[in-house]
VOPAGU-2260 file (C-alpha; in pm, 1 decimal, decimal comma):
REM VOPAGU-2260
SITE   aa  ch    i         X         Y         Z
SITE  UNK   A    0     155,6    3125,8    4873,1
SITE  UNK   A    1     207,7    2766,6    5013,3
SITE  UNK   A    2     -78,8    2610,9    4771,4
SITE  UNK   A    3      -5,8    2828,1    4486,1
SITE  UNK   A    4     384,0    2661,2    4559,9
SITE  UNK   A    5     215,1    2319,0    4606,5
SITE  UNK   A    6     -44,7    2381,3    4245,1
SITE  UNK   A    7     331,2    2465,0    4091,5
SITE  UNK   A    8     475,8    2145,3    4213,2
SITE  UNK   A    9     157,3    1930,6    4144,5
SITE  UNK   A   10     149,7    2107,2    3762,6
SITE  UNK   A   11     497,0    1982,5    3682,3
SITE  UNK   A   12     461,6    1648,6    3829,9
SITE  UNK   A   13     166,6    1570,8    3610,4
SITE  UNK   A   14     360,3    1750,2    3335,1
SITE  UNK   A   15     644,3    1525,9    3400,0
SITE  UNK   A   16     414,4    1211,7    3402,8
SITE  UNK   A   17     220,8    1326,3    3061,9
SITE  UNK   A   18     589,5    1338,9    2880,6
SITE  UNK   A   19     689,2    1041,9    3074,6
SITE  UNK   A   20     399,4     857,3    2906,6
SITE  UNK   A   21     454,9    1040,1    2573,9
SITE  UNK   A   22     759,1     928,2    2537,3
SITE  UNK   A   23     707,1     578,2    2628,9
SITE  UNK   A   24     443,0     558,6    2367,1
SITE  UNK   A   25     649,7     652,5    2116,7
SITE  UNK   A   26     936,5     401,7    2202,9
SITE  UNK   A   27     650,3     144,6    2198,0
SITE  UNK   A   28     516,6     276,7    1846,6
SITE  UNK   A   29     899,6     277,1    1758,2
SITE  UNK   A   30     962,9    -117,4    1850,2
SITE  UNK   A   31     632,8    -165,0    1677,5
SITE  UNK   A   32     746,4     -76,8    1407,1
SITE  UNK   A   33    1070,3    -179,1    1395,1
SITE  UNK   A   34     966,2    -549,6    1508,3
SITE  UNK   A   35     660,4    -554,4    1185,6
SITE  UNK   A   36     988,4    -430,2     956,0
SITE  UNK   A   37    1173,5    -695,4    1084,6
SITE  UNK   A   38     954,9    -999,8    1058,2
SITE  UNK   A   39     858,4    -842,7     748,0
SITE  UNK   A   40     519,4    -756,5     806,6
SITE  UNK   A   41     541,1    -424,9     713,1
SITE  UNK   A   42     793,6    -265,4     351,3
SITE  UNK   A   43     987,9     -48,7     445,6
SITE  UNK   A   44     819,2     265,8     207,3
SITE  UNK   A   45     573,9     210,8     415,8
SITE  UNK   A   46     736,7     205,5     770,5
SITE  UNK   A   47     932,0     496,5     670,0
SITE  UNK   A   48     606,0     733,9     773,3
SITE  UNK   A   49     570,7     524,5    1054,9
SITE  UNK   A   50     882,5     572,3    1175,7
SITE  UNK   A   51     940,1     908,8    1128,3
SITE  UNK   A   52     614,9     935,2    1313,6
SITE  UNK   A   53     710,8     729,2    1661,7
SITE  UNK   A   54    1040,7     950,3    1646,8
SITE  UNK   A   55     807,4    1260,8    1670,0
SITE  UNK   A   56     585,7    1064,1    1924,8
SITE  UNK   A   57     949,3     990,9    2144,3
SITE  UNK   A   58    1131,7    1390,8    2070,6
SITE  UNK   A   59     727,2    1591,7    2096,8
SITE  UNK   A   60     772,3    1583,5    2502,8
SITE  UNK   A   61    1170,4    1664,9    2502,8
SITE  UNK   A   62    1069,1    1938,0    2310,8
SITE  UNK   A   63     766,8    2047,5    2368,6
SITE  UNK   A   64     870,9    2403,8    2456,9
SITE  UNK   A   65     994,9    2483,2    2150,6
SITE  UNK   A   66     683,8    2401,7    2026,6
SITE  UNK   A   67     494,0    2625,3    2230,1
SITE  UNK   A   68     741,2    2905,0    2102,4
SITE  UNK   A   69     679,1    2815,6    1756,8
SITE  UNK   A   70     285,7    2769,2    1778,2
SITE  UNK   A   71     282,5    3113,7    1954,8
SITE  UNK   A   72     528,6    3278,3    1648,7
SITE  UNK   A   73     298,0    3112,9    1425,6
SITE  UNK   A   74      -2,5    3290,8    1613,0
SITE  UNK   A   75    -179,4    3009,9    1725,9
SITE  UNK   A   76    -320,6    3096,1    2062,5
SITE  UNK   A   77    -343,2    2680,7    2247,8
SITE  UNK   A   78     -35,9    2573,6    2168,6
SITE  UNK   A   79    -126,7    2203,4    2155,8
SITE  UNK   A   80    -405,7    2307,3    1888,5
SITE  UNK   A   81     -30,2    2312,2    1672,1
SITE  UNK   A   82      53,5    1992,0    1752,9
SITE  UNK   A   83    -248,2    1855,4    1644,9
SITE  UNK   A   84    -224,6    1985,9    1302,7
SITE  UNK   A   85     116,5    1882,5    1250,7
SITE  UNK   A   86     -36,6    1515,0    1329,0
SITE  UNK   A   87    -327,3    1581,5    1071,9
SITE  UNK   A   88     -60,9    1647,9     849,3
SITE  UNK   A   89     113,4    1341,4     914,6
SITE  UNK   A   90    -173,9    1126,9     894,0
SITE  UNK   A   91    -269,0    1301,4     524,5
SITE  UNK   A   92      60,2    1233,1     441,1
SITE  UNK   A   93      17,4     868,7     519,1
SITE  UNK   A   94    -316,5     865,9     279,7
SITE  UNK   A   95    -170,3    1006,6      12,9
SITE  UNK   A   96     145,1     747,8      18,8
SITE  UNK   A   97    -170,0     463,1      59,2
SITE  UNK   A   98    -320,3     628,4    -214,3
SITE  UNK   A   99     -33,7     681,3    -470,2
SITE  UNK   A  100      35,3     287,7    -399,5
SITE  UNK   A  101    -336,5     213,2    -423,4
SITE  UNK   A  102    -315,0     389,5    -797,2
SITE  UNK   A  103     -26,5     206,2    -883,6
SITE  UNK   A  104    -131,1    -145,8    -801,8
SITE  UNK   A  105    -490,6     -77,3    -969,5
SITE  UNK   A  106    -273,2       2,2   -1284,7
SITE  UNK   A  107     -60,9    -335,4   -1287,8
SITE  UNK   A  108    -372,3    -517,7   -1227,7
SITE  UNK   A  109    -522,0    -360,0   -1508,6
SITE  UNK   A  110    -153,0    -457,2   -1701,6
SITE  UNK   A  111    -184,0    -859,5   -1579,8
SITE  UNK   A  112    -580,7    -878,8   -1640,2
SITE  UNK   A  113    -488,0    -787,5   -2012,7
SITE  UNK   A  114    -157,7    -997,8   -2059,6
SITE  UNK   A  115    -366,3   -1288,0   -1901,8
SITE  UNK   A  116    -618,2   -1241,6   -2157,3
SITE  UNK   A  117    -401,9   -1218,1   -2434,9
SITE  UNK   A  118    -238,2   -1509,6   -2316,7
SITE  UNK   A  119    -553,8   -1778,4   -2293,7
SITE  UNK   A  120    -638,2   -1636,4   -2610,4
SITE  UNK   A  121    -288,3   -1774,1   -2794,8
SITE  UNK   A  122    -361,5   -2063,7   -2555,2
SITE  UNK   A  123    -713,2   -2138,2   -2677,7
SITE  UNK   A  124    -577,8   -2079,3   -3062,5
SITE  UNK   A  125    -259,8   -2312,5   -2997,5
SITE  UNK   A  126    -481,4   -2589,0   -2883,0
SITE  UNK   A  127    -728,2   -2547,5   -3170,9
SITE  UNK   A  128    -495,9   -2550,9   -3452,2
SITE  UNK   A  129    -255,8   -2856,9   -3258,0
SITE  UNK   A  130    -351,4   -3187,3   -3408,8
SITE  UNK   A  131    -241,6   -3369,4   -3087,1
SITE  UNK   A  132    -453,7   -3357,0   -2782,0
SITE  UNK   A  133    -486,3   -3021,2   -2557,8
SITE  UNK   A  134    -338,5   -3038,7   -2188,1
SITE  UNK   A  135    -552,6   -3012,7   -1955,5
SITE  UNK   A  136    -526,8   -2682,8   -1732,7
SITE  UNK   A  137    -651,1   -2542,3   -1414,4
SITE  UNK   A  138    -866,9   -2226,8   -1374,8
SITE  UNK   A  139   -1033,8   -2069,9   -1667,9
SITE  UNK   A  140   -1176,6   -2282,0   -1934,3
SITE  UNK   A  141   -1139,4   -2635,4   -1898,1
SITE  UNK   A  142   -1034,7   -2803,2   -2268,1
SITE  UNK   A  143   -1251,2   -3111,1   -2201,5
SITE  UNK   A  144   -1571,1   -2898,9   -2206,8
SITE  UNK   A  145   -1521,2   -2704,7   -2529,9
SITE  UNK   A  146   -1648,7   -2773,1   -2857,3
SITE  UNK   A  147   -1564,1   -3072,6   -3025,6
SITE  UNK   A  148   -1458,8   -2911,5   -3328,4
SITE  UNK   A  149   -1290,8   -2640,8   -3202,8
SITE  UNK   A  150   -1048,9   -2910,9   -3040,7
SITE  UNK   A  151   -1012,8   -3127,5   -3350,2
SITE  UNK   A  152    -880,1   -2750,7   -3490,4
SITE  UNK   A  153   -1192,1   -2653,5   -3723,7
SITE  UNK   A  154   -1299,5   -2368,3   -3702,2
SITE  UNK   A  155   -1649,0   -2258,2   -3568,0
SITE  UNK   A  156   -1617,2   -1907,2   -3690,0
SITE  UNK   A  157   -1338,9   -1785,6   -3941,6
SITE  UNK   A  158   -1341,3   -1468,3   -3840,9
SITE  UNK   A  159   -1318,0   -1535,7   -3515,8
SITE  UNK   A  160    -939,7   -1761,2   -3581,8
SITE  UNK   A  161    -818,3   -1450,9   -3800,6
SITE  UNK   A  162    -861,6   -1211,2   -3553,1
SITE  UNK   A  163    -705,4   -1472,7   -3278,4
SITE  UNK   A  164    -420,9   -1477,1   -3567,4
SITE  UNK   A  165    -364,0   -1164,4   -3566,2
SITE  UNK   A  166    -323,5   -1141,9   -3181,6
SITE  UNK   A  167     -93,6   -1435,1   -3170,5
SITE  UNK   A  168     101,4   -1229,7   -3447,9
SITE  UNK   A  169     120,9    -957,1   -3248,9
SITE  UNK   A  170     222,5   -1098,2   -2914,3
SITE  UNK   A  171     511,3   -1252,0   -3126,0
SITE  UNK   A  172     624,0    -911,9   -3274,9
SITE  UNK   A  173     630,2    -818,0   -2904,7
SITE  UNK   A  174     847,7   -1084,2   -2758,5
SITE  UNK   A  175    1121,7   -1043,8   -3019,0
């Protein structure tokens, strides 16, 4: 009776200590957070997983019996088996926020690789048909190495300075 009294006591002291330490990991993951937010090291879309995550972290111990009572209504046998898939499910949902942002950046790139193109191509035409001399510019093509006639403004290939034409045409239509 005494050690079954004493394996009782022992039980619920480590309990205690496991949502002790719970809990204080979730305060840390909280002001982890909060701190990356604040020095901006972090958007807040991003933290808002995060967060809602260490708040689960901090409240998972205060109520972990109502977890075992829902795990067990749910028919799940080892109740923290539950609380493992509701962290799965967390962590998915973080991948598919990383992934929806992933899709979207690819897609602006995609956007600013073409307007950049477009652009050094009205460049490249401005410079060509300009009588005075082309300004220098970093990245890309450098105007000192080109062609000499193609800075003078003849053309090398007519077709080549109608289609360019046309673009420039177009990126005016688009402006207005």
């Amino acid at each position: 009776m005494i050690g079954l009294l004493l394996q009782t006591q022992t039980q619920d002291v480590m309990e205690s200590r496991t949502r002790l330490f719970a809990i204080a990991l979730g305060i840390a993951v909280l002001l982890f957070v909060v701190n990356l937010v604040r020095t901006r090291k972090l958007k807040e879309e991003f933290a808002l997983l995060w967060l809602l995550t260490a708040v689960v972290l901090v409240l998972a111990p205060l109520l972990i019996d109502y977890l075992d009572m829902i795990a067990h209504a749910l028919g799940i046998e080892y109740p923290p088996a539950f609380i493992f898939v509701l962290a799965i499910i967390s962590v998915l949902l973080i991948l598919f926020q990383f992934s929806m942002r992933i899709s979207h950046f690819s897609e602006q790139i995609k956007v600013l690789t073409q307007e950049l193109a477009l652009l050094r191509a009205r460049l490249e035409f401005l410079e060509r048909s300009s009588p005075q001399r082309p300004i220098p510019r970093r990245g890309g093509t450098d105007a000192s190495r080109l062609e000499p006639g193609r800075l003078s403004g003849e053309a090398s290939d007519p077709a080549i300075d109608e289609e360019e034409m046309n673009v420039s045409s177009d990126n005016d239509t688009q402006a207005q």
